[in-house]
C-alpha positions as CSV (number, residue, x, y, z in Angstrom):
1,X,30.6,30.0,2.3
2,X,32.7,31.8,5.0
3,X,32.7,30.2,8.6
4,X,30.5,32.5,10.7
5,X,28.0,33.1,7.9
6,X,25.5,36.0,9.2
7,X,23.3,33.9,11.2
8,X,25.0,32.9,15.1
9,X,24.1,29.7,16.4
10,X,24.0,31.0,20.3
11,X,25.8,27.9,20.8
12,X,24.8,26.3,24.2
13,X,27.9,25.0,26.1
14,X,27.1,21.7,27.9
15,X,30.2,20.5,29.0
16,X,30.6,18.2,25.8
17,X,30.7,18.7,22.1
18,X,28.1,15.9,21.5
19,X,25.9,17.4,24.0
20,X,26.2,20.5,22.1
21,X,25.0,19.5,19.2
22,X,21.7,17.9,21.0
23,X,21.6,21.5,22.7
24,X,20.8,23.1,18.9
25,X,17.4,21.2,19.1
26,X,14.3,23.2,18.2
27,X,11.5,22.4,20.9
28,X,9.4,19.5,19.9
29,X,12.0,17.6,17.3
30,X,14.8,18.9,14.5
31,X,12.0,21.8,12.9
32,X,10.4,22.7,16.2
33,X,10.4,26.3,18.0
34,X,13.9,27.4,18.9
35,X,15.5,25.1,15.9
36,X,19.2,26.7,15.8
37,X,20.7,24.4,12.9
38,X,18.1,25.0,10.3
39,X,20.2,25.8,7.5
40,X,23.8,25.5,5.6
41,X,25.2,29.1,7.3
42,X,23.8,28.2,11.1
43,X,25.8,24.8,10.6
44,X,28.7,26.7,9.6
45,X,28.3,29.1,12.4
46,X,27.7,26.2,14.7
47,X,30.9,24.1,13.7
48,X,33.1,27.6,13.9
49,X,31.7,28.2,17.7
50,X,31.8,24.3,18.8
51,X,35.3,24.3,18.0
52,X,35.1,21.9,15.5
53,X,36.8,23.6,12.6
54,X,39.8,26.8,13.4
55,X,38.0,30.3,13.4
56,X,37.4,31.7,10.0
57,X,37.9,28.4,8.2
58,X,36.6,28.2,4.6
59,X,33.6,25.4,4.8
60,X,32.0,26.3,0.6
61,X,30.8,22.3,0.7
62,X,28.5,23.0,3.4
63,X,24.9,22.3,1.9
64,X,21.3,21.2,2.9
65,X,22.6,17.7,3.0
66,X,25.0,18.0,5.6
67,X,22.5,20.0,7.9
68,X,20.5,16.8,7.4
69,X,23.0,14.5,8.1
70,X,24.3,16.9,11.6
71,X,20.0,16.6,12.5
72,X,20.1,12.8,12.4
73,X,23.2,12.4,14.3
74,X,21.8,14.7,16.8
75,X,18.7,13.0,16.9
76,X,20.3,9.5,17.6
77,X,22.9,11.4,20.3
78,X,19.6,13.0,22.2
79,X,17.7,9.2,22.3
80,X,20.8,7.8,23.7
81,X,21.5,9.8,26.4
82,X,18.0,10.6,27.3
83,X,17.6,6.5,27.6
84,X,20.5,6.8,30.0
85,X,18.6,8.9,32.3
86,X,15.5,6.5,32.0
87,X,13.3,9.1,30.5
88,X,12.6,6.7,27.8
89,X,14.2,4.3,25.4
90,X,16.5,4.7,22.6
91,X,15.1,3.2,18.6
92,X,16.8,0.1,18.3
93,X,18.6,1.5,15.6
94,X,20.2,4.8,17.0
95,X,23.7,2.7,18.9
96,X,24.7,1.4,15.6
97,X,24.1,4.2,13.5
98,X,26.2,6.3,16.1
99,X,28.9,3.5,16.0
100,X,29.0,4.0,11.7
101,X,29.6,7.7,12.2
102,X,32.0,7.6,14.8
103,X,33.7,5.0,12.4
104,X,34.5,7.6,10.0
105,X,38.3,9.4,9.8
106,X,38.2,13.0,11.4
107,X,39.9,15.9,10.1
108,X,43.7,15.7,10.5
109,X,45.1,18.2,12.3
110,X,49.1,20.0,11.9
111,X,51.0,22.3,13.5
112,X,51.5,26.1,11.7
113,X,52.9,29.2,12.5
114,X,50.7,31.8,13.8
115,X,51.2,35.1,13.0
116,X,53.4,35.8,15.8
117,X,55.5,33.2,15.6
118,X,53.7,30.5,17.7
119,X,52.4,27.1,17.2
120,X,48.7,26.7,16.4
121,X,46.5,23.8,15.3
122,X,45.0,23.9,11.7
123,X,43.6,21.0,9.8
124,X,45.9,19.8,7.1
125,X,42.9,19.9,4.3
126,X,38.8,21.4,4.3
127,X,37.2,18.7,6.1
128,X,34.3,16.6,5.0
129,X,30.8,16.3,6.7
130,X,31.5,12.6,7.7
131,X,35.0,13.6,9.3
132,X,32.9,16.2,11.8
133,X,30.1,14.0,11.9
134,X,33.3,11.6,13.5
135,X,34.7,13.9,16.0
136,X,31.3,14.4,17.5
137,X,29.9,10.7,17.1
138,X,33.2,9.9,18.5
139,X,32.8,12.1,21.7
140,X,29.4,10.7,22.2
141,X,30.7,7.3,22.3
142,X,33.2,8.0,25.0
143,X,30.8,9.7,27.2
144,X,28.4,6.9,27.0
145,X,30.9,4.4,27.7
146,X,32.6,6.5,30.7
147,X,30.5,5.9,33.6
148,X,31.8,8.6,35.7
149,X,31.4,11.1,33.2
150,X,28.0,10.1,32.5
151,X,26.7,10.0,36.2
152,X,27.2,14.2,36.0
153,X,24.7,14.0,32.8
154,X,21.4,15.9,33.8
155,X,18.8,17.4,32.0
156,X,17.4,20.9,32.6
157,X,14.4,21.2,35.1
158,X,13.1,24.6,33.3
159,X,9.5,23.6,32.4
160,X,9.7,23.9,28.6
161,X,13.8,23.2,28.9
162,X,15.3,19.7,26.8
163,X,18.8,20.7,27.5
164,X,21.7,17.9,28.1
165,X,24.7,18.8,30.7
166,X,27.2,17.8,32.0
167,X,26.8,19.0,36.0
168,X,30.2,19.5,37.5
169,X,28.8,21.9,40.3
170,X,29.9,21.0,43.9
171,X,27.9,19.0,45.3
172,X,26.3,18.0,42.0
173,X,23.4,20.4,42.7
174,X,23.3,22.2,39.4
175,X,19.4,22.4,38.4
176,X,19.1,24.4,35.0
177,X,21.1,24.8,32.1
178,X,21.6,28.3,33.0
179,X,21.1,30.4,36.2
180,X,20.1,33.1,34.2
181,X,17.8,31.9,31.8
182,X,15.5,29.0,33.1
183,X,16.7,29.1,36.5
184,X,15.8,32.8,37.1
185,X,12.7,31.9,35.2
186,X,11.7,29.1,37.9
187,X,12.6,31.5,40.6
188,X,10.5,34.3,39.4
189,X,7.3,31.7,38.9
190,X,8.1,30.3,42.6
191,X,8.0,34.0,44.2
192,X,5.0,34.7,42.3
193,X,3.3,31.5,43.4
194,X,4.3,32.3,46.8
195,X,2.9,36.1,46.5
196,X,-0.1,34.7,45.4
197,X,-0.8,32.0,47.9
198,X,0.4,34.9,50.9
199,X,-2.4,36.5,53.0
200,X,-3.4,39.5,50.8
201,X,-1.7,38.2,47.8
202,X,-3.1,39.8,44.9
203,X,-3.7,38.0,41.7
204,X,-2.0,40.8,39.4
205,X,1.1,39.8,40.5
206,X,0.8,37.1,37.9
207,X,-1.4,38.4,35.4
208,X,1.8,39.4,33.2
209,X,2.0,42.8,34.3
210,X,5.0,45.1,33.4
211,X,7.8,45.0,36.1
212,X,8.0,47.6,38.1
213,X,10.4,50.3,37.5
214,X,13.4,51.4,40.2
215,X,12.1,55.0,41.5
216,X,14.1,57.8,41.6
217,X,16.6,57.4,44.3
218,X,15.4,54.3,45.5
219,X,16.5,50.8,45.5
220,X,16.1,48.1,42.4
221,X,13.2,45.9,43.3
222,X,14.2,42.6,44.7
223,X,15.2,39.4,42.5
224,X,13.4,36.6,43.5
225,X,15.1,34.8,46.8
226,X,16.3,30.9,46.5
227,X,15.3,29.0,49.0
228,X,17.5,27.3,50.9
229,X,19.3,24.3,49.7
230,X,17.9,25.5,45.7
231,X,21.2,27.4,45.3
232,X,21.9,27.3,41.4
233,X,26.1,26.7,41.3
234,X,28.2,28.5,38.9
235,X,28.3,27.4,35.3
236,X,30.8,24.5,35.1
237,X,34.2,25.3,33.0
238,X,34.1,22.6,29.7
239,X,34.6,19.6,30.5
240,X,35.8,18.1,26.9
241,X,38.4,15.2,27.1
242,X,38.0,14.2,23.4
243,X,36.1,16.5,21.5
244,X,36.5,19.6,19.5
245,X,40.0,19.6,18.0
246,X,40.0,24.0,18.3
247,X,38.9,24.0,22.5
């Protein structure tokens, strides 16, 4: 099976590679809506674009089983650091299976020549799934136990949105995963909210309508405004200290 598969991953970047992986989480648990590592070739595709492995790496011993193993590490990853933003607790069980996977060796890394000449990393054999299951477990482990690192840990305010970040934004005011996505989806629901509740607001603004078109020769309607102090901050750079061995 060839690294990259058919099937992208539309890999979410969080700031951390164990983050990451939670980030792949359909809505609703491993099989819910949105699911992005449901099979062998998204895992592949996933481990290619988290860095994990070096682009186009060979991964034929990717299987069912290691998508299963990837879901439960991700599973104990999301409790832990959900509990750390009180949302809820963690099973009892989850620290100490996270602690067994982070105990395994990782995928040992050398130096080759590139084809111009240069230095670049490759991994001195195909890794196995309990060497990447390491490097993420591993990265978990050092957020959870770096309190500075973990006070930037928020979770995405977009109504359906279960995201993990890391929030690096000035000020710490970053409020969505992405400015784009569910925070220009919580802006568009605010100014239709406000439309509606407006004297003469009319009820078809929110009835799912089509938008309306830019006329000829005339300006592109208006995005929806954000209010003051509800700025959404650029995208923070990563933020990996310890993770993917390809960043």
């Amino acid at each position: 099976m060839a690294a990259g598969g058919g099937a992208r991953a539309r890999r979410f970047d969080a700031g951390r590679v164990c983050l990451d992986l939670v980030g792949t989480e359909g809505v609703g648990g491993a099989h819910g809506s949105g699911e992005l590592l449901a099979d062998a070739d998204q895992l592949v595709c996933w481990l290619t674009e988290a860095r994990l492995v070096p682009p186009g790496a060979a991964l034929p011993a990717v299987d069912e089983g290691w998508v299963a193993r990837f879901h439960e590490l991700r599973s104990c990853v999301s409790s832990l650091m959900v509990a750390q933003l009180g949302a809820s607790s963690s099973p009892s069980d989850a620290l100490d299976r996270l602690n067994t996977l982070a105990a395994g060796a990782p995928p040992s890394p050398r130096a080759v020549r590139g084809a111009d000449g240069s230095l670049v990393r490759a991994l001195s054999s195909a890794p196995d799934c309990a060497g990447l299951l390491a490097v993420v477990a591993r990265d978990a482990v050092d957020l959870l136990t770096d309190s500075v690192a973990l006070a930037a840990l928020r979770r995405c305010q977009g109504e359906t949105c279960h995201r993990l970040y890391l929030d690096t934004s000035r000020g710490g005011r970053r409020r969505w995963c992405s400015g784009d996505a569910c925070g220009n989806r919580a802006r568009v629901a605010r100014h239709r909210r406000r439309s509606l509740e407006a004297p003469g607001g009319r009820a078809g603004e929110d009835s799912g309508a089509p938008a309306r078109t830019t006329p000829a020769g005339g300006d592109p309607p208006a995005r929806a405004r954000t209010a003051p102090g509800e700025e959404d901050p650029p995208d923070p750079g990563r933020q990996v200290r310890s993770g993917p061995p390809f960043a």
